[in-house]
FIDO-558564 format. One record per residue (C-alpha): residue number from 1; residue in one letter; y, z, x. Coordinates in steps of 0.001 Angstrom, whole numbers, plus 500000, padded with zeros to 6 digits. Last residue first. Layout:
FIDO-558564
  rofi  vovo      c2      c3      c1
   NUM     a       Y       Z       X
...
END
This chain:
FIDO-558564
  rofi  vovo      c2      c3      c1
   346     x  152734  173470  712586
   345     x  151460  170150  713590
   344     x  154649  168585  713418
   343     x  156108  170926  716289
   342     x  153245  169605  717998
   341     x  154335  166134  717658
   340     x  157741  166533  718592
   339     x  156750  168664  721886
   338     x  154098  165354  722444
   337     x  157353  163177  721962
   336     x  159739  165183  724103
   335     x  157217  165481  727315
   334     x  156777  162001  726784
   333     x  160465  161106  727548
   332     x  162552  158981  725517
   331     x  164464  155499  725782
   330     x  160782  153894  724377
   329     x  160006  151697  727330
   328     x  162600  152807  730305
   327     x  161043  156707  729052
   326     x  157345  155451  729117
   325     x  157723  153466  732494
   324     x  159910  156987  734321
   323     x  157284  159651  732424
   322     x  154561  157728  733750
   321     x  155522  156920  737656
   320     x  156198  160765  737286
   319     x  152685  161706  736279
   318     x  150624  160044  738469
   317     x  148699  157278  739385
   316     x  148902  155816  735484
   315     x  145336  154540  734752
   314     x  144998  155519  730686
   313     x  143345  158867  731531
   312     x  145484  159577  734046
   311     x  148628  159306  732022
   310     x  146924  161907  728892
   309     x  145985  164361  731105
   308     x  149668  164074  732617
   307     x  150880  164883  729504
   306     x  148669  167812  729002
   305     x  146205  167705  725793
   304     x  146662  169988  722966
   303     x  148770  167535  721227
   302     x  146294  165128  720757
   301     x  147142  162233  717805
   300     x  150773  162518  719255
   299     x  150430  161992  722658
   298     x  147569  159847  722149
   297     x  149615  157326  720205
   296     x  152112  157256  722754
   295     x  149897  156724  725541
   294     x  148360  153932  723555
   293     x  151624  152112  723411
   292     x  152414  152830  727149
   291     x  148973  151171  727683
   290     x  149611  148445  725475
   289     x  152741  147548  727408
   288     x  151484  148175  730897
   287     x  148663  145688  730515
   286     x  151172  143075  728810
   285     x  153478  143723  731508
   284     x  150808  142845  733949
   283     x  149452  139509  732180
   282     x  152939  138208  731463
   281     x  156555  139144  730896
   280     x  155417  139720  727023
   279     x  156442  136024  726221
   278     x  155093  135149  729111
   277     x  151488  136435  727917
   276     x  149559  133472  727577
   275     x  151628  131054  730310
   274     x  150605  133884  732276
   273     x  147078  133275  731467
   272     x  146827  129847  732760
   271     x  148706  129987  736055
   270     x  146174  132866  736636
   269     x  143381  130941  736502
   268     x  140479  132807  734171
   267     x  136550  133690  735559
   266     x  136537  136383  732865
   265     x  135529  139116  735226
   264     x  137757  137777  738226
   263     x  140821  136779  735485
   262     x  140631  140390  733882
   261     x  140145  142153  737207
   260     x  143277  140623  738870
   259     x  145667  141505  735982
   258     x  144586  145094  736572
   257     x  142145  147678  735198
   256     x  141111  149428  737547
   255     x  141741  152944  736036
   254     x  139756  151832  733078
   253     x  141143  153525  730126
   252     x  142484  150783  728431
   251     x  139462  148580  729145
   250     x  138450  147715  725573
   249     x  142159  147029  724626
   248     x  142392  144711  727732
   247     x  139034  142187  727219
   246     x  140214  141936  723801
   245     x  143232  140085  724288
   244     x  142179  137744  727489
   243     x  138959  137133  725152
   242     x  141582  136345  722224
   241     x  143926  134541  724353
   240     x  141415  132161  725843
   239     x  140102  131145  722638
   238     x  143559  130437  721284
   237     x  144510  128702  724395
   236     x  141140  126704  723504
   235     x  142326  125956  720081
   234     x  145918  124919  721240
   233     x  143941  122181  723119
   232     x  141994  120882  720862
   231     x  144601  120366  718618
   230     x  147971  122196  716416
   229     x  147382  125950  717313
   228     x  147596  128612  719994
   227     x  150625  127072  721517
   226     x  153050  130200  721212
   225     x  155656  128112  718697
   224     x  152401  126514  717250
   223     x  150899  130304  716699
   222     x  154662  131125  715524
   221     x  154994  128219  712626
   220     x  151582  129006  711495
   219     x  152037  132534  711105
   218     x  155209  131649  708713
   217     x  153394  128594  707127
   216     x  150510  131056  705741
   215     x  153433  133967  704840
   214     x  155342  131368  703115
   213     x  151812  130551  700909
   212     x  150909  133640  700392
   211     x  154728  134299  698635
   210     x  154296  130965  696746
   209     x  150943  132369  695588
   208     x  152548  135879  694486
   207     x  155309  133759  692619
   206     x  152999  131904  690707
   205     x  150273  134531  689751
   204     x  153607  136364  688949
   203     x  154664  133724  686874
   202     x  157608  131865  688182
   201     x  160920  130986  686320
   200     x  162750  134239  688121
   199     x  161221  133370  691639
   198     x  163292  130001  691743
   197     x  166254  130604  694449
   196     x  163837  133202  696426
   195     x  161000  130879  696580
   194     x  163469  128114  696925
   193     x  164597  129494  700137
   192     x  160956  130680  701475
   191     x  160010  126895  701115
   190     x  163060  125737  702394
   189     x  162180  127666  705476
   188     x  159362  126717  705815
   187     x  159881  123239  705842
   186     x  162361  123315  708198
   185     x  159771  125054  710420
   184     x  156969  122395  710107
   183     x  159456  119569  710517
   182     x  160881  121433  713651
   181     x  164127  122896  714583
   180     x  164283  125393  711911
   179     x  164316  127893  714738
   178     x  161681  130558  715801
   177     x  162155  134264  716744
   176     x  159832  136551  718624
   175     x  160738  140035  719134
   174     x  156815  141391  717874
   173     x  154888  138409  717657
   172     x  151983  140132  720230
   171     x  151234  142636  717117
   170     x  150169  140257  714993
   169     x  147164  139546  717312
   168     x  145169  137346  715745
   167     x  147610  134780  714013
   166     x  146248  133291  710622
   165     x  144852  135870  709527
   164     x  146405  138001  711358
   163     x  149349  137660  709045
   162     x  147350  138712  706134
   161     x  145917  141768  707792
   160     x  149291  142908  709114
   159     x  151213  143686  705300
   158     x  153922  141090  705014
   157     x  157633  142334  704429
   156     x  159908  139027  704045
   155     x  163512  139731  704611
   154     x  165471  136997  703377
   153     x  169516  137086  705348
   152     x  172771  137154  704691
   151     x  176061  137809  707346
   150     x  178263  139796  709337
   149     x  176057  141292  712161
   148     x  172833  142753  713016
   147     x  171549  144779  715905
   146     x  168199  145532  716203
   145     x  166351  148386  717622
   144     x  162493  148137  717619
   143     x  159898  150523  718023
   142     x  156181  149377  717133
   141     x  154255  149609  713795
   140     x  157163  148081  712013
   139     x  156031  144766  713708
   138     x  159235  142659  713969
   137     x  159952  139328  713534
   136     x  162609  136927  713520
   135     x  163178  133580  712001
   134     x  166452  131154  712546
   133     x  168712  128974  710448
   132     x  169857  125848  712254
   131     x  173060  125468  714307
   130     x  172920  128202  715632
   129     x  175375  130749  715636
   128     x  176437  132879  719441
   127     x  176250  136065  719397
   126     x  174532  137182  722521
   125     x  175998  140244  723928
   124     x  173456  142227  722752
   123     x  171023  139851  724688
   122     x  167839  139357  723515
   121     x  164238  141151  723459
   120     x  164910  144613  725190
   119     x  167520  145447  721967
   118     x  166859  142744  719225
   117     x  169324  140934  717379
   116     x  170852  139910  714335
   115     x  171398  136376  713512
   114     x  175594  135406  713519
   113     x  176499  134419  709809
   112     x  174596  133038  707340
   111     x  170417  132273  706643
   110     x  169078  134413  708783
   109     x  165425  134904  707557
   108     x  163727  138072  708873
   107     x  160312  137880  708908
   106     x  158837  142489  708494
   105     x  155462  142627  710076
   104     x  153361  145902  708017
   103     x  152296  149354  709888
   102     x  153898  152233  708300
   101     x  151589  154761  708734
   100     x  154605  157075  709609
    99     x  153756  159387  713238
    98     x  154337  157572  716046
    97     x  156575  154854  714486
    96     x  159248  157487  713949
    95     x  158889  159308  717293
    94     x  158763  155955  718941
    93     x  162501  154813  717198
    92     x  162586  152681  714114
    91     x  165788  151415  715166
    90     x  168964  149583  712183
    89     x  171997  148577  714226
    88     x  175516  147883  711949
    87     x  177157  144763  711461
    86     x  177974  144236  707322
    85     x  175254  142804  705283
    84     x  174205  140869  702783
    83     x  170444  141104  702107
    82     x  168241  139294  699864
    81     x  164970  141273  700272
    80     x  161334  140772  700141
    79     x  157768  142515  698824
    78     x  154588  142127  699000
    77     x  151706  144838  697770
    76     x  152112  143907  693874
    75     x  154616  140780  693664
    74     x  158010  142859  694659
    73     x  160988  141138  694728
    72     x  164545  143491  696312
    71     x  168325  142630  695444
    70     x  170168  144029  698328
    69     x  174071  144577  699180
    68     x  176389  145482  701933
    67     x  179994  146490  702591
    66     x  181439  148781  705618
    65     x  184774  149735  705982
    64     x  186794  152228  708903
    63     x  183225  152687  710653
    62     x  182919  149220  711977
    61     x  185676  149728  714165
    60     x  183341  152377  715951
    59     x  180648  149839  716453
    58     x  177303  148958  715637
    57     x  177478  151517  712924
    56     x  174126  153741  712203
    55     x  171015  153228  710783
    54     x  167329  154970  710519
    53     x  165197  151912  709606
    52     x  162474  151887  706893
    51     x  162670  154877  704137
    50     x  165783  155837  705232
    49     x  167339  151897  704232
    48     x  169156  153250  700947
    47     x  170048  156422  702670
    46     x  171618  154647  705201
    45     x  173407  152487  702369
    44     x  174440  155723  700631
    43     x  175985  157078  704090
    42     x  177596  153321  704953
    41     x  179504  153518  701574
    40     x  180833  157077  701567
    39     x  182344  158029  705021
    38     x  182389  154082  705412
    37     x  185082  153522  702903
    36     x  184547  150622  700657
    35     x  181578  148409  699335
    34     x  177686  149853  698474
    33     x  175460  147734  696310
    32     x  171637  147920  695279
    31     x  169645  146000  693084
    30     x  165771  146228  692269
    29     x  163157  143616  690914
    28     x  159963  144347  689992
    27     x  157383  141170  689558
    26     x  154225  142063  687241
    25     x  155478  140906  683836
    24     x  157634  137469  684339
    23     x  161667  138157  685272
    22     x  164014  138125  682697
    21     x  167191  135340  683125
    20     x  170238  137896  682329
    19     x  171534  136928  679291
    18     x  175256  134919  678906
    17     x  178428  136733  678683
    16     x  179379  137063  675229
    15     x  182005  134457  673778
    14     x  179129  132172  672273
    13     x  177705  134761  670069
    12     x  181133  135892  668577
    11     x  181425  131646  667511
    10     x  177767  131752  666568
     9     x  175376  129578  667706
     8     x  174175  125844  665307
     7     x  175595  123379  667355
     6     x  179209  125604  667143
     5     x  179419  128263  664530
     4     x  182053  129954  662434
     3     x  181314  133568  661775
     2     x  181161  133811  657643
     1     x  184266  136486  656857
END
């Protein structure tokens, strides 16, 4: 029998569900789903995530169900997620960080539910929803724990030289967040939205301009949120920042190296440069920051070296006043990450 046909498509034709919309040559898409009991669904979902965060529940409760789903773009070296999520806490902890190569800024678009949070950054406690959709980073090159919650979010991974750019020192946006408060920030978030909404009509010289082009208004949005951009101004901030910047990585190892060298030898105010570096907890934290930081490198990139070796030469008085900043920092000793890294080296 003839199948009977409506505007010119077979009856049988028209009672299959339609065709997945294919994606242009060049852009990779991958699903993922896990639903149910924890024992099984959070385990494949930590797996899932391994190669990033190490997970775990945010909350025994949380272990009785746990449901969560990705559908991952990649355009060559960029990638980004649709997430939904149940709460759990994803770290990259110092030992981690120390020793993967991993080094891109991951944006994290909260577009439902309560935005996750970072540990040492915001307030656990903190779960209040705005009223506008809200933007936080993290550089995967530094530790992080963050606490998420019900809800969907865009992750955007960017790899550091394109953010930087646009913002020197990528590093320094680490815990920020912005809101779409702002015409320049509601605009980029619709722009990542539709990018996401519309990626499966787009070329892949399309979609990996639309993709440059977030990542240009996302590094935008946080040098205006940090006042390094927008008029003349902004631009001398900028300036300032830089020399401030630079000024303290090549010094490092100076034992007299203190907020009150940098301003004498770069003839700075201090109201000026704190305004800088509040975000970091200003000039001194900043100092003690990047020094911690390149402690831990050189604890693992030197494992032959003594710990305390290692605290002199970056312009810690002594060992104890080390181990007690680099433990509150990184919630681990020294001692444990230079064992760590020597047991790598084996």
């Amino acid at each position: 029998m003839t199948d009977r046909a409506v505007d010119g498509v077979p009856e049988k034709r028209l009672l299959l569900p339609p065709e997945r919309p294919l994606l242009a040559p060049g852009i990779i898409c991958s699903h993922f789903s896990v639903h149910g009991d924890a024992n099984l669904s959070f385990l494949a979902w930590q797996e899932r995530m391994d190669p990033v965060y190490d997970l775990r529940p945010s909350s025994a409760k949380d272990e009785d169900g746990f449901a969560a789903s990705l559908c991952r773009y990649s355009i060559g070296n960029l990638s980004f997620f649709d997430i939904h999520t149940s709460p759990n806490v994803a770290e990259r902890s110092l030992g981690r960080v120390s020793t993967e190569s991993v080094c891109d800024l991951s944006f994290s678009l909260f577009l439902d539910g309560t935005p996750a949070h970072m540990k040492g950054y915001e307030h656990w406690l903190d779960t209040h929803r705005p009223s506008a959709p809200s933007i936080l980073v993290q550089d995967l090159g530094q530790p992080c724990t963050v606490r998420s919650f019900h809800g969907r979010m865009l992750i955007f991974f960017v790899p550091r030289a394109l953010v930087e750019e646009v913002f020197p020192d990528a590093a320094s946006l680490h815990g920020r967040r912005v809101e779409a408060t702002t015409p320049l920030t509601r605009m980029l978030v619709a722009h990542l939205v539709t990018l996401n909404q519309q990626i499966v009509g787009l070329s892949k010289d399309e979609a990996d301009s639309a993709f440059r082009t977030g990542i240009q208004l996302l590094a935008t949005a946080f040098s205006q949120q940090a006042g390094l951009c927008g008029n003349a101004r902004a631009a001398v901030r900028a300036a300032v920042y830089g020399q401030v910047r630079r000024y303290v990585e090549a010094h490092l190892h100076d034992p007299d190296l203190s907020p009150e060298r940098v301003l004498q030898q770069l003839h700075l105010s201090r109201a000026s440069v704190y305004s800088l570096f509040a975000h970091e907890g200003g000039l001194a934290a900043y100092i003690r920051s990047r020094r911690l930081r390149a402690a831990a490198s050189d604890l693992v990139r030197f494992p032959h070296l003594a710990v305390k070796d290692i605290a002199f030469g970056l312009g810690f008085n002594n060992a104890s006043s080390f181990t007690r900043a680099f433990r509150r920092a990184y919630d681990m000793a020294p001692q444990d990450l230079h064992a760590y890294a020597a047991s790598l080296g084996r």
